[in-house]
C-alpha positions, 0 to 999 in steps of 0.5 A: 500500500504506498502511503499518501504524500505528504503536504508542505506549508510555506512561507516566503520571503522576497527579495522586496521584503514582502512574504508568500505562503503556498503549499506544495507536496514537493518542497524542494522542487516547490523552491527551486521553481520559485527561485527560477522565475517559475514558480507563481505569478506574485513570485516570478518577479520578486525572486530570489527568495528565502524559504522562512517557514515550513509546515508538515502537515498530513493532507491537501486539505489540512494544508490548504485551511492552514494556508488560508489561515496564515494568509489572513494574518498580518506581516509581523504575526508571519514574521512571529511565526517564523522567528518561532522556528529559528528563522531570521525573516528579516535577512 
């Protein structure tokens, strides 16, 4: 029985200061996508980007809700939840 991927939350920092939350099921090539100009229309002209913050969660729909709940939050909540795991949102 083959086990059910696993879902990624995120949190990026770009180049302009600004910060994106996605999910992906593929973080590292997720990443890489971002950093290449690939990735999403908001990032694709603000990269390079500095993952800040990722989530493991068990399913799609977890990580959509907890992404649709990061997403409502202001600037210095991310920037809260990020230093929480050791990440300096600032450089």
């Amino acid at each position: 029985m083959l086990a059910a991927p696993t879902w990624h939350l995120y949190i990026l920092r770009c180049r302009d200061g600004t910060y994106y939350t996605g999910i992906t099921n593929d973080l590292e090539q997720r990443l890489h996508d971002h950093n290449h100009g690939q990735g999403c229309r908001y990032t694709k002209y603000r990269w390079p980007v500095r993952l800040v913050y990722p989530e493991t969660l068990p399913d799609r729909s977890s990580a959509m809700k907890r992404e649709a709940q990061i997403q409502g939050w202001s600037r210095q909540k991310k920037e809260r939840l990020a230093q929480s795991r050791g990440a300096s949102p600032r450089r």
